[in-house]
PDB file as gemmi writes it, atoms N, CA and C in Angstrom:
CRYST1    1.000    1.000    1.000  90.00  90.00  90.00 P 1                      
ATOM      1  N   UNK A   1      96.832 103.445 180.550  1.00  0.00           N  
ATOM      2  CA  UNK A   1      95.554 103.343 179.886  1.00  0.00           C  
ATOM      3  C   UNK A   1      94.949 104.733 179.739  1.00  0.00           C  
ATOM      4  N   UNK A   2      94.053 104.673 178.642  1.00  0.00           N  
ATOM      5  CA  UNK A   2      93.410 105.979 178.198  1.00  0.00           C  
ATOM      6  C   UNK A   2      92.019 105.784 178.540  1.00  0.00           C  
ATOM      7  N   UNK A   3      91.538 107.121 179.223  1.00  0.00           N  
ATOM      8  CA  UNK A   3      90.060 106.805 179.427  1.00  0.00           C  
ATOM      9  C   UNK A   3      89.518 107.170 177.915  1.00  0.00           C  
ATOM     10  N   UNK A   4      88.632 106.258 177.537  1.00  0.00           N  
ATOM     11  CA  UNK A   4      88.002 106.490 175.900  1.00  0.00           C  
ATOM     12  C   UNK A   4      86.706 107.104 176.346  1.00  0.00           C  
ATOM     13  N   UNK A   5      85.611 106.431 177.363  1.00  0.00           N  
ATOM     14  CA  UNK A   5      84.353 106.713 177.360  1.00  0.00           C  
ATOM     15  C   UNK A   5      83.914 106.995 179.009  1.00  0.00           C  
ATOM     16  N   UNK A   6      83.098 107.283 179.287  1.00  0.00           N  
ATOM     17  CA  UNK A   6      82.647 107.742 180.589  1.00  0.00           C  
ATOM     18  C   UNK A   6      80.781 107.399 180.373  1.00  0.00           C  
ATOM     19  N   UNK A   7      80.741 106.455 181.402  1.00  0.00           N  
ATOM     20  CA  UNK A   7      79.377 106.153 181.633  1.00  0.00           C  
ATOM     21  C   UNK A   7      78.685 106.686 182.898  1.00  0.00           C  
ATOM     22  N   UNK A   8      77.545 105.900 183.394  1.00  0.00           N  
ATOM     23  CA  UNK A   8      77.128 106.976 185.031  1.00  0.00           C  
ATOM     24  C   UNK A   8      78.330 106.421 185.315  1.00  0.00           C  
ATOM     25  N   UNK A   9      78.736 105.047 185.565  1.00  0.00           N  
ATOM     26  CA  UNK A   9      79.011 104.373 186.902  1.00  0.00           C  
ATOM     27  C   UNK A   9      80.642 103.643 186.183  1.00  0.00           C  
ATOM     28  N   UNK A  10      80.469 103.219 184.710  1.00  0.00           N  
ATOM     29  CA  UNK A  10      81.906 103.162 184.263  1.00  0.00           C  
ATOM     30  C   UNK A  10      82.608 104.049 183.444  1.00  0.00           C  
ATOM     31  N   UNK A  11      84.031 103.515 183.079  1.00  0.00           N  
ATOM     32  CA  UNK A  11      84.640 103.757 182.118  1.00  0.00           C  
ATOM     33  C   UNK A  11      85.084 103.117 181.159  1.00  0.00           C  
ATOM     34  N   UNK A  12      85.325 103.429 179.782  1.00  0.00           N  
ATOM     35  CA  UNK A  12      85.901 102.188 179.102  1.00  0.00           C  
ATOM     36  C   UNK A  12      87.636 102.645 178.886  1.00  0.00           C  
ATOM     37  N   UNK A  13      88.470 102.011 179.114  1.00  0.00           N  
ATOM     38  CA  UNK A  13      89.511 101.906 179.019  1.00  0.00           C  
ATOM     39  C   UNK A  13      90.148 101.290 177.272  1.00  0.00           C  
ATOM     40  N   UNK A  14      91.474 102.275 177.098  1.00  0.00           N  
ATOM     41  CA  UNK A  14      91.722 101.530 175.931  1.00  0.00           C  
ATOM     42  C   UNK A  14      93.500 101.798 176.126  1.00  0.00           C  
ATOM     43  N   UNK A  15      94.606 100.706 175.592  1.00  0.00           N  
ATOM     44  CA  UNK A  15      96.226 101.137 175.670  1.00  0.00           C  
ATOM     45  C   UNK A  15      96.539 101.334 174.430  1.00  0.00           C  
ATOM     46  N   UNK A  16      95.686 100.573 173.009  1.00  0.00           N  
ATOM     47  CA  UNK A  16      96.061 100.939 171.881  1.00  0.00           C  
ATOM     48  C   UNK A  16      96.959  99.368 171.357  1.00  0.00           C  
ATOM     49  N   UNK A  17      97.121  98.879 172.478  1.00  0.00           N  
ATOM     50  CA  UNK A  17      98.010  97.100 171.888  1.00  0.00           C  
ATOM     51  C   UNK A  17      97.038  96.297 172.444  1.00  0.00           C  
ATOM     52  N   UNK A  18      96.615  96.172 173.593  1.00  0.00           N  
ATOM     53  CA  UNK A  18      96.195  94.783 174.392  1.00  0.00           C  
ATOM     54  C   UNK A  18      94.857  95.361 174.307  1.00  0.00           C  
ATOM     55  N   UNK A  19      94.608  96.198 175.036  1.00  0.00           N  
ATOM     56  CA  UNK A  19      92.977  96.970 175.158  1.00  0.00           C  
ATOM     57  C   UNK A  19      92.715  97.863 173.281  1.00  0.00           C  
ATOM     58  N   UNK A  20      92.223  97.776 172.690  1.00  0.00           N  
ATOM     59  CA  UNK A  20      92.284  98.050 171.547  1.00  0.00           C  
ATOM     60  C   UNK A  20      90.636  99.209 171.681  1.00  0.00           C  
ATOM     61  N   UNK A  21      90.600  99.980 170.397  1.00  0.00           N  
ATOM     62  CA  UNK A  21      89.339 100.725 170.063  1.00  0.00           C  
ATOM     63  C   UNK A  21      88.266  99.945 170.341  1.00  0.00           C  
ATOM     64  N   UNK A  22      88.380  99.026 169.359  1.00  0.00           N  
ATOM     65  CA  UNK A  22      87.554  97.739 169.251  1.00  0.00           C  
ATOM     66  C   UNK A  22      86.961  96.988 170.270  1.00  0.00           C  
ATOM     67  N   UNK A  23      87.857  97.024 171.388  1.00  0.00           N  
ATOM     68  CA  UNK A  23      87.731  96.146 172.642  1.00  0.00           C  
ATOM     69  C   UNK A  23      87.953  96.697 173.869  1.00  0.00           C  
ATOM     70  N   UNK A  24      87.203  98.172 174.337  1.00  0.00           N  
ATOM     71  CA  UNK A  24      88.088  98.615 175.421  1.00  0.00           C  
ATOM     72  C   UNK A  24      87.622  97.972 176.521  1.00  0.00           C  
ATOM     73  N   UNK A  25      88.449  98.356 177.699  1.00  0.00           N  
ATOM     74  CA  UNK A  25      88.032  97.410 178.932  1.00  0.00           C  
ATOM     75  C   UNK A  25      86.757  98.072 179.530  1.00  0.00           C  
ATOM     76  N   UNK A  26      86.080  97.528 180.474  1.00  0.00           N  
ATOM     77  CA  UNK A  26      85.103  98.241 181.126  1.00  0.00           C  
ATOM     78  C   UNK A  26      85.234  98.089 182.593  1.00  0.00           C  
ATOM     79  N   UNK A  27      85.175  99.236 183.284  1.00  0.00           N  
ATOM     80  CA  UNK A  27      85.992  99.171 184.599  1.00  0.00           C  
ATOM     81  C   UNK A  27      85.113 100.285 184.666  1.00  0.00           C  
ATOM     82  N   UNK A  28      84.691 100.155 186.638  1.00  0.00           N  
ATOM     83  CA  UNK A  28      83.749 100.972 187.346  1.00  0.00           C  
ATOM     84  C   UNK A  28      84.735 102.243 187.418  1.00  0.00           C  
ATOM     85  N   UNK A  29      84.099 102.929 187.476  1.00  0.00           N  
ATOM     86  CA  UNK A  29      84.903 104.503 187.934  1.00  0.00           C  
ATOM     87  C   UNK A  29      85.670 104.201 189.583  1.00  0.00           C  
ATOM     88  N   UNK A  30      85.143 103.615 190.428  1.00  0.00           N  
ATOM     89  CA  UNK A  30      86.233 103.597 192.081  1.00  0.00           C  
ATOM     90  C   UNK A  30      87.392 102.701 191.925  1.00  0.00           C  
ATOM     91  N   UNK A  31      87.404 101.965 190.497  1.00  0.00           N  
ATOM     92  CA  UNK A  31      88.136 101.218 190.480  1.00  0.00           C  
ATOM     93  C   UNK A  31      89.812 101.623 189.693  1.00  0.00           C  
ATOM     94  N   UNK A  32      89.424 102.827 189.261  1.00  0.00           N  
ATOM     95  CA  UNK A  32      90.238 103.706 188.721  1.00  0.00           C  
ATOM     96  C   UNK A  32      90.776 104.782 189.072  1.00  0.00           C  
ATOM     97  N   UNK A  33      92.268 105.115 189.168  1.00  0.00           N  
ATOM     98  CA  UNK A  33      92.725 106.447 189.926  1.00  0.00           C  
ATOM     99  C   UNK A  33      92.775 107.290 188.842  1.00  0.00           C  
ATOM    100  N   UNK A  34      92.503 108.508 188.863  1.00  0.00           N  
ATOM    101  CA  UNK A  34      92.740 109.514 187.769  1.00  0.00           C  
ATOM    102  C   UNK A  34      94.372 109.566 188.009  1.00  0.00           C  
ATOM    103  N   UNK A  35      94.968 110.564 186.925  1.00  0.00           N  
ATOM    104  CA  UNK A  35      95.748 111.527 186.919  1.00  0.00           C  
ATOM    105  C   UNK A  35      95.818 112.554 186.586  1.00  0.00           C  
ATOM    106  N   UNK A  36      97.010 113.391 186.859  1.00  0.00           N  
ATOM    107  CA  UNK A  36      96.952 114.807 186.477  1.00  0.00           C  
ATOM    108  C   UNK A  36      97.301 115.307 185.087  1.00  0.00           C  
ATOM    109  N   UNK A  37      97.477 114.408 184.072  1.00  0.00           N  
ATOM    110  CA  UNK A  37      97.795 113.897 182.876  1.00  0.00           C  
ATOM    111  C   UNK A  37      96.483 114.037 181.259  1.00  0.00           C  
ATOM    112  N   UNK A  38      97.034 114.588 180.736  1.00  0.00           N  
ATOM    113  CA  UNK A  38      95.834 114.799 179.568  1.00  0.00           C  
ATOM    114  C   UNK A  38      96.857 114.176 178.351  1.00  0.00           C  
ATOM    115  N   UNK A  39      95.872 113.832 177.046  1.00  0.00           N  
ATOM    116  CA  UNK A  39      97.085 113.065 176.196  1.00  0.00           C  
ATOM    117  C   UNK A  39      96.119 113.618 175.090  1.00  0.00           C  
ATOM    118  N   UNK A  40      96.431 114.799 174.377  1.00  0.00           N  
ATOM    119  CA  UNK A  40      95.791 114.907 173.122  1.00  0.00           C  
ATOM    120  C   UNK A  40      95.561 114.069 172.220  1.00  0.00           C  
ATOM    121  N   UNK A  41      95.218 113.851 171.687  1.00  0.00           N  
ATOM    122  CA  UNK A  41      95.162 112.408 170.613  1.00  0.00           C  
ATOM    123  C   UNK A  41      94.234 112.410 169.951  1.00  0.00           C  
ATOM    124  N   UNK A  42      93.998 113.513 169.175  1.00  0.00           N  
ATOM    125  CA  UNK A  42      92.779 113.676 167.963  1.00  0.00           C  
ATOM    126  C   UNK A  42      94.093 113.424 166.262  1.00  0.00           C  
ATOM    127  N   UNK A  43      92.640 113.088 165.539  1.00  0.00           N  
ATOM    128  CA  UNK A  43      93.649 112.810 164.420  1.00  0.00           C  
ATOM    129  C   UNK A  43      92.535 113.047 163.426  1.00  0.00           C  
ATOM    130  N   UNK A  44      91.981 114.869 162.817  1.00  0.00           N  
ATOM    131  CA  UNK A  44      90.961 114.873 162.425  1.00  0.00           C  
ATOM    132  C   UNK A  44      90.483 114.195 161.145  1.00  0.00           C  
ATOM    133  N   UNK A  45      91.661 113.738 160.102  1.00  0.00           N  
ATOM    134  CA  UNK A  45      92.008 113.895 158.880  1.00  0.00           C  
ATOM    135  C   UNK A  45      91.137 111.941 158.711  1.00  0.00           C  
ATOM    136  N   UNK A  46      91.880 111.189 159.467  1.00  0.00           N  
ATOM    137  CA  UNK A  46      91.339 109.680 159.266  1.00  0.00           C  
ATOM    138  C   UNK A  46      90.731 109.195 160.349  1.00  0.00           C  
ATOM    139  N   UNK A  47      90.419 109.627 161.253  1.00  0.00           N  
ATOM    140  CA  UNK A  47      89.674 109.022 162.816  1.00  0.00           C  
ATOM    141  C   UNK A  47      91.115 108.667 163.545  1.00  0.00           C  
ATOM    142  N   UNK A  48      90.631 108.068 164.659  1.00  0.00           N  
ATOM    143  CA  UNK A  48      91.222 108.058 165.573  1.00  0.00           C  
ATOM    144  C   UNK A  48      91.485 106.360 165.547  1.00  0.00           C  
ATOM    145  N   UNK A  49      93.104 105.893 165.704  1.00  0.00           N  
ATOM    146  CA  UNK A  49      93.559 104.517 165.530  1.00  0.00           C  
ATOM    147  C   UNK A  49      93.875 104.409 166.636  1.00  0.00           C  
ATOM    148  N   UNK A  50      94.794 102.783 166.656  1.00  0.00           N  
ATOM    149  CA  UNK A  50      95.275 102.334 168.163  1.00  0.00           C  
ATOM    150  C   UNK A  50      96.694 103.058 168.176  1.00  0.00           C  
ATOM    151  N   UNK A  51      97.603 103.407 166.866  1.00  0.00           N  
ATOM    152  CA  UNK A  51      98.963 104.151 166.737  1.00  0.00           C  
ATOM    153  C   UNK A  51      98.579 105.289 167.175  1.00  0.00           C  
ATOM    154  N   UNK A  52      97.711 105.954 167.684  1.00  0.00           N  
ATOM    155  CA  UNK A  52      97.377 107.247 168.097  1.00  0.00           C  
ATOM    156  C   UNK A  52      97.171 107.203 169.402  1.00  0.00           C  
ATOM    157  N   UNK A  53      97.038 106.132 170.207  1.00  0.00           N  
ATOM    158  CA  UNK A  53      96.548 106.063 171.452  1.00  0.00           C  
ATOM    159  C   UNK A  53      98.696 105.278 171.966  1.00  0.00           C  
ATOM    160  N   UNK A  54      99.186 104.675 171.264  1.00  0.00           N  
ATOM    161  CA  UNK A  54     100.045 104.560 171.570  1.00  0.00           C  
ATOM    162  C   UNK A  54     101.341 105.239 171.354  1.00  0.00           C  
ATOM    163  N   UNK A  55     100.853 106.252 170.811  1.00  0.00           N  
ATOM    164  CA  UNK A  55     101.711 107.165 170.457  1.00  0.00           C  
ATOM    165  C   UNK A  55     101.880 108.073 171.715  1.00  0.00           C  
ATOM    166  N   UNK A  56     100.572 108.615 172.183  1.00  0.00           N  
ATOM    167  CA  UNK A  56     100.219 109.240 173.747  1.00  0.00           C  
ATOM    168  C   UNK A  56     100.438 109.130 174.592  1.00  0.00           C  
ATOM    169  N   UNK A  57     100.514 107.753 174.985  1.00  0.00           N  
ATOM    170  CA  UNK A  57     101.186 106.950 176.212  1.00  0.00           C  
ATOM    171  C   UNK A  57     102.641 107.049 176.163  1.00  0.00           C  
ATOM    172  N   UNK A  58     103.465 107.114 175.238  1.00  0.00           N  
ATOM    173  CA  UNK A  58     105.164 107.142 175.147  1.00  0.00           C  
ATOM    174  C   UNK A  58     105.546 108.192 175.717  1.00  0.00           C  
ATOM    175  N   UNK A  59     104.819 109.276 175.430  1.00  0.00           N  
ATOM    176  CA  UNK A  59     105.152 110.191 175.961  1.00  0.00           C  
ATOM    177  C   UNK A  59     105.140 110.246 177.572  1.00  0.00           C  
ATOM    178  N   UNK A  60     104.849 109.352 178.315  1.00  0.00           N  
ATOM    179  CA  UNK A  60     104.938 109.463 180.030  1.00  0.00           C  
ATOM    180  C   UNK A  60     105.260 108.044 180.225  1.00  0.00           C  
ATOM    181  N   UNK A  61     105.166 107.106 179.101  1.00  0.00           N  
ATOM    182  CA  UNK A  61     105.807 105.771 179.574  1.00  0.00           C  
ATOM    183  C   UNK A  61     106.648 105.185 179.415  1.00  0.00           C  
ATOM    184  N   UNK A  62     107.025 105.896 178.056  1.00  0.00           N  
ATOM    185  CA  UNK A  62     108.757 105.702 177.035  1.00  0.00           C  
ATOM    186  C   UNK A  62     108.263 104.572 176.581  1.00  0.00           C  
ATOM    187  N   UNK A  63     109.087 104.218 175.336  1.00  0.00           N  
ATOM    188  CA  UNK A  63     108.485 104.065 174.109  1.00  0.00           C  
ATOM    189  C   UNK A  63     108.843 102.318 174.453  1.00  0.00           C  
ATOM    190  N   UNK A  64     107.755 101.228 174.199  1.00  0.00           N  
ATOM    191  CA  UNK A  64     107.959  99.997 174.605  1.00  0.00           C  
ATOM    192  C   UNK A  64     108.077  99.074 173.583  1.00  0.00           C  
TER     193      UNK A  64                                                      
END                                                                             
């Protein structure tokens, strides 16, 4: 999962198939482990899609 948003106390979560732009999850920050992991994923030209968020993830999860 990709952190999309940062609130005081949550985050919204998104994978790009199940958790979508549209629908990210909302999950407290203790409930979440970071990593040491960054996933560029800008796409200045048309905004930012769910093929862009799953494109990011392949790269450390191999391609599903």
């Amino acid at each position: 999962m990709v952190v999309l948003e940062v609130e005081a106390d949550y985050v919204h979560l998104v994978d790009g198939k199940l958790r979508t732009l549209a629908k990210p999850k909302k999950k407290k920050k203790k409930h979440v482990q970071p990593t040491c992991y960054t996933i560029d994923i800008t796409a200045p030209q048309r905004g930012l899609q769910d093929a862009d968020i799953r494109k990011g993830l392949a790269q450390y999860t191999g391609p599903k």
